[in-house]
DOKEVEX-631650 format. One record per atom (N, C-alpha, C, CB): x, y, z; residue in one letter. Coordinates in steps of 0.2 Angstrom, whole numbers, plus 2048, in hexadecimal, padded with zeros to 3 digits. Glycine has a CB too. Layout:
DOKEVEX-631650
XYZa
...
END
This chain:
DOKEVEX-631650
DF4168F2Bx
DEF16CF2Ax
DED16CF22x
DF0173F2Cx
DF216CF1Dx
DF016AF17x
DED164F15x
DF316BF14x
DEF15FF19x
DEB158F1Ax
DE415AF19x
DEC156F22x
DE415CF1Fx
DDA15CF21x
DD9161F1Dx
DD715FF28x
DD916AF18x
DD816CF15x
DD616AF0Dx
DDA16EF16x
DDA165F0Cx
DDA162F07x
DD515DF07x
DE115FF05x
DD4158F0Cx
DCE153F0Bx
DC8157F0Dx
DCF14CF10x
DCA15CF10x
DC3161F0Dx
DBF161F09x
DC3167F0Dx
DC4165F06x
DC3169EFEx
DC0160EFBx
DCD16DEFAx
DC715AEFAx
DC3155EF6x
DBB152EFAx
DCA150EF5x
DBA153EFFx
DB2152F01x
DAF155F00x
DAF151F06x
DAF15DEFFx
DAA161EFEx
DA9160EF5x
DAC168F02x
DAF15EEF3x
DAD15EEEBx
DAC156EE7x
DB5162EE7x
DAC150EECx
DA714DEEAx
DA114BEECx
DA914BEE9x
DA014FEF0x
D9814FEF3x
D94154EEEx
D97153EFBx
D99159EEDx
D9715FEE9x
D93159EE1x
DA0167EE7x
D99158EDFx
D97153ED8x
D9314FED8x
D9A150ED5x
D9314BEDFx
D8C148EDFx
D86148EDCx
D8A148EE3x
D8614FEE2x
D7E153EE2x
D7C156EDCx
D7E158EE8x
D83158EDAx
D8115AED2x
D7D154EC9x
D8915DED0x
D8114FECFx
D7F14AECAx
D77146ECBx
D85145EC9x
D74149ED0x
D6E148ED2x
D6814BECFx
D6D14AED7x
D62147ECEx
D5C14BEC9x
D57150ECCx
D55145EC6x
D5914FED2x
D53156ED7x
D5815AED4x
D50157EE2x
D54160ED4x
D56168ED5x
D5A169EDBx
D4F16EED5x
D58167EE1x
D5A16BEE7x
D61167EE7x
D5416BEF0x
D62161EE4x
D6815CEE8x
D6C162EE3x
D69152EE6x
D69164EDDx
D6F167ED7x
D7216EEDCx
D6A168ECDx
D6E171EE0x
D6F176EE2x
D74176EE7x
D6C178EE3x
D75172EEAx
D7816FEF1x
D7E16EEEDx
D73168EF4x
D7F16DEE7x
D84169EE4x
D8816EEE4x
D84166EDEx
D85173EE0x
D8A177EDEx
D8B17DEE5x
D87178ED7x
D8917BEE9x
D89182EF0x
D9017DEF5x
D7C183EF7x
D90177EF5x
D95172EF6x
D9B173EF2x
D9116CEF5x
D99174EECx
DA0177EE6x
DA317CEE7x
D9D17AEDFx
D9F182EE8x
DA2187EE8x
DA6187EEFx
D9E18DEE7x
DA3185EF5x
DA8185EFDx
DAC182EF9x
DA5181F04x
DAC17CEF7x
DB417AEF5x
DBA17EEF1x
DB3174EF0x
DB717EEEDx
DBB188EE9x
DBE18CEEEx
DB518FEE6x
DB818DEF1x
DB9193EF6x
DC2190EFBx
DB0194EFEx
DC118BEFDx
DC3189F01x
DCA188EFDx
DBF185F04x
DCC184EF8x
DD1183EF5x
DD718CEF2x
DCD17EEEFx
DD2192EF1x
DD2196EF2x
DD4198EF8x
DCF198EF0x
DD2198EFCx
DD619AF02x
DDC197F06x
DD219BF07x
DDC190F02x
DE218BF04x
DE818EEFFx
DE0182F03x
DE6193EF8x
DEC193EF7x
DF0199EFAx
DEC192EEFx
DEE19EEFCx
DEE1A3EFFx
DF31A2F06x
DE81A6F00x
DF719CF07x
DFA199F0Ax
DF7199F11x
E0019CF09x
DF8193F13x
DF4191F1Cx
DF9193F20x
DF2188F1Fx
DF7199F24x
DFC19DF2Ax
DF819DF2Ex
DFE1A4F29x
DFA19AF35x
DF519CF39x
DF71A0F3Ex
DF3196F3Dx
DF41A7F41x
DF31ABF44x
DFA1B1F40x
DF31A9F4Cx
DF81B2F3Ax
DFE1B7F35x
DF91BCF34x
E011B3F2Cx
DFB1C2F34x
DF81C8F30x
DF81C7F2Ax
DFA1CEF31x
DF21CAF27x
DF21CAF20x
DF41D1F1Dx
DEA1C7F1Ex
DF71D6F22x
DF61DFF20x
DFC1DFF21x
DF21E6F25x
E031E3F1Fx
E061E6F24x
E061E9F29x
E071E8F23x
E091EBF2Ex
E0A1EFF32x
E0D1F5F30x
E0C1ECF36x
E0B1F9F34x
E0D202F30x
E14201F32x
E0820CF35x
E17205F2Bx
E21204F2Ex
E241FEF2Dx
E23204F36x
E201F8F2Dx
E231F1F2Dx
E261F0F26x
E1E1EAF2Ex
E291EAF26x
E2C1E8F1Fx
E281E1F1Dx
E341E6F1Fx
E261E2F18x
E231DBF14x
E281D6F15x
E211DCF0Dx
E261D3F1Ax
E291C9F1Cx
E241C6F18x
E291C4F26x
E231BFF12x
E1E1BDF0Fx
E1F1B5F14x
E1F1BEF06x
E241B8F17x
E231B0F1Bx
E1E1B1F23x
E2D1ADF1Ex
E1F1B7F24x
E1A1B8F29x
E131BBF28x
E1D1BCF2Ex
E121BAF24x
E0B1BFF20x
E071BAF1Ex
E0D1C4F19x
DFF1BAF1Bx
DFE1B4F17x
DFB1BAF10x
DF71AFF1Cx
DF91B7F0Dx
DF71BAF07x
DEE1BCF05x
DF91B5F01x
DEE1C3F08x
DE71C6F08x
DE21C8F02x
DE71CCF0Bx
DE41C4EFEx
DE01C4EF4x
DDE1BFEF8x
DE61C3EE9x
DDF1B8EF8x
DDB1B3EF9x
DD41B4EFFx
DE01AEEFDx
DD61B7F03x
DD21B7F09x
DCD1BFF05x
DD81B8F12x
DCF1C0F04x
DCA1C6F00x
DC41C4EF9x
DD11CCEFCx
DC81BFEF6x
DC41BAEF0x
DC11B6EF4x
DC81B5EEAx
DC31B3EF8x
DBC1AEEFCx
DB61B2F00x
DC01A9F03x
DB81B6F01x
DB11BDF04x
DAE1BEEFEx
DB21C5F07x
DB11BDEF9x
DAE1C3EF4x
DA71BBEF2x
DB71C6EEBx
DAC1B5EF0x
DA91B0EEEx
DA31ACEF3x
DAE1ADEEDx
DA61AEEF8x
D9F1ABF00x
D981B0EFCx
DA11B0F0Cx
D9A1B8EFDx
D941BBEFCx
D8E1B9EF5x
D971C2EFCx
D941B7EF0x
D921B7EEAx
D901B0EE9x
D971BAEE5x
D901ABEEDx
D8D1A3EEDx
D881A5EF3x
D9319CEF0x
D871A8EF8x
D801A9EF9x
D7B1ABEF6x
D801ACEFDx
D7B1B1EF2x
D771B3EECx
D741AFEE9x
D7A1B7EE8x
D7C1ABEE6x
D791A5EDFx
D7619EEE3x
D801A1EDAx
D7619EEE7x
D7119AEEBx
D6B19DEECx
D73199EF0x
D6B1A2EEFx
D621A3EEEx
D611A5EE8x
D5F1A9EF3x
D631A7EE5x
D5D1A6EDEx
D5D1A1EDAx
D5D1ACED9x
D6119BED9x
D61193ED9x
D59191EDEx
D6A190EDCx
D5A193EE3x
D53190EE7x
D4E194EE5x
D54191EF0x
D4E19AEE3x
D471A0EE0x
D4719BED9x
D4A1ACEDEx
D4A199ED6x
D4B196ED0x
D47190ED2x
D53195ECDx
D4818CED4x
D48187ED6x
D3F185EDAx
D4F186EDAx
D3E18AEDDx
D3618CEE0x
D3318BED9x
D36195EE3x
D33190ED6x
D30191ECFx
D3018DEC9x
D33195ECBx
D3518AECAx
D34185EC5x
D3017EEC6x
D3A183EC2x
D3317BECDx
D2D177ED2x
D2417BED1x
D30178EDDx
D24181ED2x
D1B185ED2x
D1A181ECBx
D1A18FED2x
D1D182EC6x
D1D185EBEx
D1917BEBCx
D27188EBAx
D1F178EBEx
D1F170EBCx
D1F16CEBEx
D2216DEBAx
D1C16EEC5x
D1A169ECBx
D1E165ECEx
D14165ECAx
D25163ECBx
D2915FECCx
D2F162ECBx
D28159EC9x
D3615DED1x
D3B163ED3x
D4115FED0x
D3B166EDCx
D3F15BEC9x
D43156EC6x
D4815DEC1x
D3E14FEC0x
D4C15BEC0x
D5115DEBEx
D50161EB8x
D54158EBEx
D4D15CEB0x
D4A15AEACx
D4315BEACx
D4C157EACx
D4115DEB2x
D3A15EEB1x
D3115AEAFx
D3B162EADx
D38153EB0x
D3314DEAEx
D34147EB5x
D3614AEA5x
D30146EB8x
D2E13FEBCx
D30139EB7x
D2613EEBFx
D35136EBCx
D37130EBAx
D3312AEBEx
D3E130EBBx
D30125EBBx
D2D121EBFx
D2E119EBCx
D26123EBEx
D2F117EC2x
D33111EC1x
D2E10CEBDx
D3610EEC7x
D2D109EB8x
D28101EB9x
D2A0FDEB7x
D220FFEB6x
END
């Protein structure tokens, strides 16, 4: 399972840098919305991979950390989903506006033309 978590995270972060190192606006956006899932995700991998573990106690129980997983992780990745939605849409409100403004959705704000 860490296997495939891990070649996750490394695809989603270099696709992410790819697209960042692209001249459109939208690829740059994409890049970095591809970035943050990786985060997100390397964040919830460190929160240790439990599968079917409670993340709460139970009322009376005793804290086992071997049977538990760690609920800060899984709490920062919500926090961080909600807050990469947001910065994604106003990257795109941004990104509208500036295409209206300079008719072109270069990076730099300038058409590159080959001759």
């Amino acid at each position: 399972m860490e296997l495939i978590l891990s070649a996750g995270i490394g695809t989603l972060t270099a696709s992410g840098v790819y697209l960042l190192l692209r001249p459109r606006t939208y690829q740059v956006v994409i890049g970095l919305s591809l970035l943050s899932y990786a985060v997100n995700l390397f964040i919830f991998g460190m929160g240790r991979l439990r599968v079917n573990a409670p993340p709460i106690l139970e009322p009376g129980g005793v804290g086992d950390l071997a049977r538990h997983t760690d609920p800060l992780a899984q709490a920062l990745v919500l926090t961080a989903i909600v807050i990469g939605f947001a910065m994604t849409a106003l990257f795109l409100v941004v990104l509208l506006a500036s295409r209206g403004f300079t008719g072109t959705d270069h990076v730099d704000g300038r058409e590159q033309r080959g001759d």
